[in-house]
C-alpha positions as CSV (number, residue, x, y, z in Angstrom):
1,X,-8.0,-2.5,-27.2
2,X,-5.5,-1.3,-24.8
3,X,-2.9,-3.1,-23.2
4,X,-1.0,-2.0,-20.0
5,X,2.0,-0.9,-22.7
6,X,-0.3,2.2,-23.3
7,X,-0.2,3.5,-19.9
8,X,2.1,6.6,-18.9
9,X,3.1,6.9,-15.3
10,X,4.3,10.6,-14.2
11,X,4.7,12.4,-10.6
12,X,1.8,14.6,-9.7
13,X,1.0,16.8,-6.8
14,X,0.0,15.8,-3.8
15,X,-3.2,17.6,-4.3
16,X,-4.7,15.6,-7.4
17,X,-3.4,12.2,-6.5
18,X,-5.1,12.6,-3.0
19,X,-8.4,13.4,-4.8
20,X,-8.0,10.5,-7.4
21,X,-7.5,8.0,-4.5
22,X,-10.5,9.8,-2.1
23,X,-12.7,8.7,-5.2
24,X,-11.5,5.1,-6.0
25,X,-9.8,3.6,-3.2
26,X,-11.9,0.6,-1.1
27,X,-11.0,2.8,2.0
28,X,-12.3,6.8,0.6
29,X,-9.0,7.7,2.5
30,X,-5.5,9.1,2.1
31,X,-2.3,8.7,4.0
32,X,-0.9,12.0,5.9
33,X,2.9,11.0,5.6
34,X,2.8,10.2,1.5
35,X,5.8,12.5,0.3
36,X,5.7,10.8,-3.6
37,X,3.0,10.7,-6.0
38,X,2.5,9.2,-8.8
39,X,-0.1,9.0,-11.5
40,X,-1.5,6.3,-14.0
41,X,-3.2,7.6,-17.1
42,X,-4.7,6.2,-19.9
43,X,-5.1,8.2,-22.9
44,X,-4.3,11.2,-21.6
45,X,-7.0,11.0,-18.7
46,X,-5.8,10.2,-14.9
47,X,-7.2,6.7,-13.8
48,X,-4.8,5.2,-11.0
49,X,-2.7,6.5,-8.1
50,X,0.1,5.1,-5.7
51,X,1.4,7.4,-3.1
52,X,4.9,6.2,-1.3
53,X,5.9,8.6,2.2
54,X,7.7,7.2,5.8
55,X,6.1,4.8,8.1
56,X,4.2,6.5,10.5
57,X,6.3,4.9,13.2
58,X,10.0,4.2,11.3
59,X,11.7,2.9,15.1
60,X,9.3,0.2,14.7
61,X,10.1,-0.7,11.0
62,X,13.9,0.3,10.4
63,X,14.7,-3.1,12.6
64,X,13.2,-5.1,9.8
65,X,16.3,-4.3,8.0
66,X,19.4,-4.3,9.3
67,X,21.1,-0.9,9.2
68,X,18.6,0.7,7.1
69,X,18.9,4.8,7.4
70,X,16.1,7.3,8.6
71,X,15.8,8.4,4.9
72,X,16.9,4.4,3.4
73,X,13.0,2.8,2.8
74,X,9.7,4.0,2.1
75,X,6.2,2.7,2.6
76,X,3.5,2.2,-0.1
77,X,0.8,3.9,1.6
78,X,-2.2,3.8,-1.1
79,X,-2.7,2.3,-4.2
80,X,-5.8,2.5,-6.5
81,X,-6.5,1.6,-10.3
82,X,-9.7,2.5,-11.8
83,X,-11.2,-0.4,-13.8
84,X,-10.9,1.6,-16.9
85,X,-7.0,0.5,-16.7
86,X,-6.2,-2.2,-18.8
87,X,-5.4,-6.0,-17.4
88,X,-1.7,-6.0,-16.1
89,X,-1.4,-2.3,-15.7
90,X,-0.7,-2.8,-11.5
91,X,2.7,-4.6,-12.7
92,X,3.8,-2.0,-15.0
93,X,3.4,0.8,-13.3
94,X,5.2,-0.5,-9.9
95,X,8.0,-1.6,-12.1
96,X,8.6,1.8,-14.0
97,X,8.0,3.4,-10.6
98,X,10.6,1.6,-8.8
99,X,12.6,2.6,-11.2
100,X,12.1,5.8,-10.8
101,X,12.7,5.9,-7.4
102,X,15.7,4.1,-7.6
103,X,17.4,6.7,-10.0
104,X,16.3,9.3,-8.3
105,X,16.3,8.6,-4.8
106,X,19.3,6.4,-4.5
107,X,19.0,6.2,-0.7
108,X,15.9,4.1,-0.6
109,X,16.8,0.7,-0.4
110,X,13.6,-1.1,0.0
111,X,9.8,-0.6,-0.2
112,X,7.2,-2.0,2.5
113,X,3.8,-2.4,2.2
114,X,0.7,-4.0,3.8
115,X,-2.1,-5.7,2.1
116,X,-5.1,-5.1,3.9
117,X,-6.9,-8.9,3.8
118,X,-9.9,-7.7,6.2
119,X,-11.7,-5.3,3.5
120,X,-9.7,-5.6,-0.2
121,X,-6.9,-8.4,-0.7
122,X,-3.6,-10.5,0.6
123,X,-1.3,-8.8,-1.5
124,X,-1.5,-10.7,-5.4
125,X,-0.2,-7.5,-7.2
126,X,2.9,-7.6,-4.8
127,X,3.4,-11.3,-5.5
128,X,3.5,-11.1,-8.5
129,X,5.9,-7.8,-8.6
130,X,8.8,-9.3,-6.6
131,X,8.0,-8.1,-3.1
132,X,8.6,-11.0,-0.2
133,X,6.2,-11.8,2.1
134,X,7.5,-11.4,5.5
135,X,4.1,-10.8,8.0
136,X,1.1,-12.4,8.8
137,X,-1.3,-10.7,11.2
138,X,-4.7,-10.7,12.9
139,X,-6.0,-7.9,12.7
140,X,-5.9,-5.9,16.0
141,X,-6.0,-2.4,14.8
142,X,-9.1,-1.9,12.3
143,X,-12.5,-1.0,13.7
144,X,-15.3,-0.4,12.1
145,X,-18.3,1.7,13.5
146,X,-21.9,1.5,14.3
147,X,-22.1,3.8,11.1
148,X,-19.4,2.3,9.0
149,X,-16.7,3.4,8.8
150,X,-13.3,1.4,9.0
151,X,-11.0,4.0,11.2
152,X,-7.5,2.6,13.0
153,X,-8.1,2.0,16.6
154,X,-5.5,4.8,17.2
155,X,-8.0,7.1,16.1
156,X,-9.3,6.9,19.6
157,X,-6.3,7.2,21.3
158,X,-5.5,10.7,19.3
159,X,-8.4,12.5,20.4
160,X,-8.2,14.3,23.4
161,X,-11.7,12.7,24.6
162,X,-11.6,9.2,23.6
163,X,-14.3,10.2,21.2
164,X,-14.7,9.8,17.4
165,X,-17.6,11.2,16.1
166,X,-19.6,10.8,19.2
167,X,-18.8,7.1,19.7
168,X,-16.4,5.3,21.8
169,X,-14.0,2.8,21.1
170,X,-15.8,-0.1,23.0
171,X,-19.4,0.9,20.7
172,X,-16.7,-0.2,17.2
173,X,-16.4,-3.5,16.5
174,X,-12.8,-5.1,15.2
175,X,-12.6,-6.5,11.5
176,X,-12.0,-10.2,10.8
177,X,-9.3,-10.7,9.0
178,X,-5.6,-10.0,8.2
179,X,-2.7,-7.9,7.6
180,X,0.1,-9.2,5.1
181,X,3.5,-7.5,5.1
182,X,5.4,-7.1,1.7
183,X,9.2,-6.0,1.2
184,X,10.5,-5.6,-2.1
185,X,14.5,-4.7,-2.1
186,X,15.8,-2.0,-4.6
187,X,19.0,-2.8,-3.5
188,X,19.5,-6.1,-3.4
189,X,22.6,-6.4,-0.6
190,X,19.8,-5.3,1.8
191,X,18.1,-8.7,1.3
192,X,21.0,-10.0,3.6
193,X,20.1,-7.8,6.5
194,X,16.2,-8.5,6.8
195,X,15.8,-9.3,10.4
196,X,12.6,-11.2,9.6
197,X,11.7,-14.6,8.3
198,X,11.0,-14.4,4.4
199,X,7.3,-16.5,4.1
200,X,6.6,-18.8,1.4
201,X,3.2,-17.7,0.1
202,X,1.5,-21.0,1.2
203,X,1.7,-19.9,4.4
204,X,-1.4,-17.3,3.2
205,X,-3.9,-20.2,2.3
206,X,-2.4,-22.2,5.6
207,X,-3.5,-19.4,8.2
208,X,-6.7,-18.8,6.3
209,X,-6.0,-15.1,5.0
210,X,-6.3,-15.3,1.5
211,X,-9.0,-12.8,0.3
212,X,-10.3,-11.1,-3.0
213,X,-12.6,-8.3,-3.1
214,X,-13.9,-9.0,0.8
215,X,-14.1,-12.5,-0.3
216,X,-12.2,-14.8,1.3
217,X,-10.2,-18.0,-1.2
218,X,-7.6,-19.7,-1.3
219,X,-4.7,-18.3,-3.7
220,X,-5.6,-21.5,-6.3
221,X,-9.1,-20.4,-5.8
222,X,-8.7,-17.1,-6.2
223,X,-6.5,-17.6,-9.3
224,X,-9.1,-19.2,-11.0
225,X,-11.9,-17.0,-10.0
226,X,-10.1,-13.8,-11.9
227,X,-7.7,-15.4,-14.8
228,X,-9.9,-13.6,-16.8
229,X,-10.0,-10.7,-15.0
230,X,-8.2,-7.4,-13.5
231,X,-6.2,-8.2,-10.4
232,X,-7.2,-6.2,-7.1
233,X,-7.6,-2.5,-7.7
234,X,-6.1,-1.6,-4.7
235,X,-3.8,-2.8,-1.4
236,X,-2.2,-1.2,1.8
237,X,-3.4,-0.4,5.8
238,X,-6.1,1.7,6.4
239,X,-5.0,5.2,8.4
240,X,-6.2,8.4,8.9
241,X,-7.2,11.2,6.3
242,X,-5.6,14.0,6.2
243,X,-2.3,16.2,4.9
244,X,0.2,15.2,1.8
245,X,3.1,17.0,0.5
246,X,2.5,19.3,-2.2
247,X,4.4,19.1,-4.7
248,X,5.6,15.8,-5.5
249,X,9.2,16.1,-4.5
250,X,9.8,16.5,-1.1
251,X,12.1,13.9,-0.6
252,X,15.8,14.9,-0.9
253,X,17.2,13.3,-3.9
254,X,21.2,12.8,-4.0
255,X,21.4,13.0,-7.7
256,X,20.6,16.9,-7.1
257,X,21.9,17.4,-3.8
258,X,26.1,16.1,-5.0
């Protein structure tokens, strides 16, 4: 049987990881701004994607670290692991790919992600890979409409006719639930400059936003309910589809720019 050991993590282009995450990601969606992309596979076959690119609005998110450069963090946009992946495999393949980013891209001092509690999870592959909690939201921003679909409520404000596939805004209804914030520090010093409060993860369970799979538990509860199984296959805010850097590197590394 295989063990998460046996997985091989690798860049790929923009073109196949966008693919992989269309078909196995809760949301069907990718992330315009992902500039890194990395693959998962398991004997020799490509069964999990993460896909790391700016924030879509970095004046906003550069505050939550003190003195953090245009080019100094990057956002985990989309994450997906097919169940064919072995138990563990979530861990693994952030660590080795933090790694890699940290050799190569020496400017990025920190990763952000959001786990997306209203359709997939609060963020138990994050815990559990040394990010800090440091956001707990209602959700404001997710709609879903009379046919479905979960779409951003800026979706409405970027179309020149308030109009998204013939309905309006007001016709969408918002999502219960919540969105977590996660920061994990490559550079450690930059710990001292976060801005923002660092949570303890019981204040999940105490604002009611713990969630697996769309169902919503407590983080004991939860723990129980899949100790014998996978964690959540995938994590991260729901925006729109489109775009992604082809190939992989498009961010500058220093290592070949000195």
């Amino acid at each position: 049987m295989a063990s998460a050991k046996d997985i091989i993590i690798k860049p790929i282009n923009a073109r196949t990881a966008n693919a992989k995450c269309k078909q196995i990601h809760y949301s069907g969606k990718v992330v315009p701004n992902s500039q890194l992309h990395f693959g998962i596979f398991l004997n020799g076959k490509l069964e999990g994607v993460a896909q790391y690119g700016g924030s879509i609005d970095k004046r906003k998110v550069l505050p939550l670290v003190k003195g953090t450069l245009w080019s100094g963090m990057l956002e985990l946009n989309r994450m997906a692991f097919s169940d064919a992946l072995p138990k563990y495999s979530e861990s693994r393949a952030m660590s080795i790919m933090h790694k890699i980013i940290k050799k190569n891209y020496p400017q990025v001092k920190w990763i952000l992600s959001f786990s997306d509690a209203c359709q997939c999870g609060d963020g138990a592959i994050y815990r559990a890979s040394g990010f800090y909690l440091t956001g707990v939201k209602k959700n404001t921003t997710m709609l879903r409409t009379p046919d479905g679909e979960v779409v951003a409520d800026k979706t409405f404000n970027n179309t020149a006719t308030k109009i998204y596939k013939g309905f309006k805004k007001s016709d969408c209804k918002k999502l219960t639930g919540n969105q977590l914030r996660y920061i994990l520090f490559l550079d450690k010093s930059y710990k001292e400059k976060l801005t923002v409060p660092i949570l303890p993860f019981s204040k999940i369970d105490e604002m009611g936003a713990g969630m697996y799979k769309g169902e919503r538990l407590t983080i004991a509860g939860r723990n129980d309910n899949i100790s014998n199984k996978r964690a959540t296959k995938a994590n991260s805010g729901d925006q729109l589809e489109c775009g992604g850097a082809i190939p992989t590197h498009t961010l500058q590394s220093l290592r070949v720019s000195q």
